[in-house]
N, C-alpha and C positions, 0 to 999 in steps of 0.2 A: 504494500500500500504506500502510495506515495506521500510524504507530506512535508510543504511548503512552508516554514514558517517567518514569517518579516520582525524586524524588531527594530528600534531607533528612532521610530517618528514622537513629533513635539510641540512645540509655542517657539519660534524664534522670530528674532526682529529681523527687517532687512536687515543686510548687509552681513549674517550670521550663519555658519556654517553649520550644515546636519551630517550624520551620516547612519547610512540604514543596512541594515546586517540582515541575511535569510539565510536560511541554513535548510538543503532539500535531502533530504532521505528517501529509499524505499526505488531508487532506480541509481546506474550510474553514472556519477554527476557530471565526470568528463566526455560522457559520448553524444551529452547535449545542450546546445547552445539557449541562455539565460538572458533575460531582462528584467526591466523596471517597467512597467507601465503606471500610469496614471489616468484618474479622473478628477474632475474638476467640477464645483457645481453644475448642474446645466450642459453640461458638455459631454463628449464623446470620451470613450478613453482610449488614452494612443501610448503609443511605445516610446518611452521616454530616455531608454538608452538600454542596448542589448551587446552580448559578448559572446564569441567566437569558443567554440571548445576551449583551444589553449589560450586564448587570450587575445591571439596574432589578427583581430578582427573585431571591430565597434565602431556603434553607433547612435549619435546622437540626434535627438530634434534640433530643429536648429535653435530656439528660443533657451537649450541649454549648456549649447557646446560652447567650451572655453569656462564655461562653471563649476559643470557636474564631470564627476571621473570616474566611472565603473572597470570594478576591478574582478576579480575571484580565485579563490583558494582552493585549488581542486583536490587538495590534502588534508582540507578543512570540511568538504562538501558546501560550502559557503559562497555565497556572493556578496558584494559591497557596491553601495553607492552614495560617494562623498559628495558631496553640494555645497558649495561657498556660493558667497555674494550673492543669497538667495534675495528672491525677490518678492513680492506678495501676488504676482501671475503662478508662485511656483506652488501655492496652497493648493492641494489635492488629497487624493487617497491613494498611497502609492501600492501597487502590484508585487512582489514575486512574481515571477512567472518562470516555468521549468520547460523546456520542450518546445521554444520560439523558434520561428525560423530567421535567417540574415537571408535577403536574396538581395541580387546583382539589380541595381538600377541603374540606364544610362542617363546621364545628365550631360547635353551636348556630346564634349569631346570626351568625356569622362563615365567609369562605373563607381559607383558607389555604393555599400549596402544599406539596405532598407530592410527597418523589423519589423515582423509580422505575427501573427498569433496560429497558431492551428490547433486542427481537432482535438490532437493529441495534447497542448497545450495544460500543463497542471497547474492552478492557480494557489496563492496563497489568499489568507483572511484579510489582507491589505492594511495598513499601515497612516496615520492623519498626520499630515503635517501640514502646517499652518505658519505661515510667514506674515507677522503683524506686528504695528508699534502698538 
């Protein structure tokens, strides 16, 4: 049985850094590629930044890249996602997610990967973090 768990969310002010810790069990960790998703009041929830089996591959929205840094410990069964100079756009319910896909997007001259969610996708209980003075 698979199970997702998130841990780290909070109350932070702008300009304040979080970081949220999941730790997946119950399948293994290295043979599949993780993310962050998020929802937002009112809104959809999207992939807020996802990782490559060993690492060698991520991705970020663009509203968070050059902030947020996802990492993961494939020793740990764990995943991480550090967030500075957050913002009050970044208030959501953050995801776990176990079992995302990375695919190839061209942009013009360029590929870039795009994260996505599928069937097989194992979710966690999601996570509140709140970015507020």
């Amino acid at each position: 049985q698979v199970q997702v768990v998130e841990s780290g969310g909070g109350l932070v002010q702008p300009g304040e850094s979080l970081r949220l810790s999941c730790t997946i069990s119950g399948l293994t960790f290295d043979d599949v590629e993780v993310g962050w998703f998020r929802q937002a009041p009112g809104k959809k929830r999207e992939a807020a930044s996802c990782i490559s089996r060993i690492g060698d591959s991520t991705y970020y929205v663009d509203s968070v890249k050059g902030r947020f840094t996802i990492s993961r410990d494939n020793a740990k069964n764990t995943l991480y996602l550090q967030m500075d100079r957050m913002k009050p756009e970044d208030t959501a319910v953050y995801y776990c997610a176990a079992d995302v896909e990375l695919v190839p997007l061209v942009y013009g001259s360029t590929t870039r990967p795009f994260c996505i969610s599928a069937d097989e996708t194992r979710w966690g209980q999601g996570t509140q973090v709140t970015v507020s003075s």
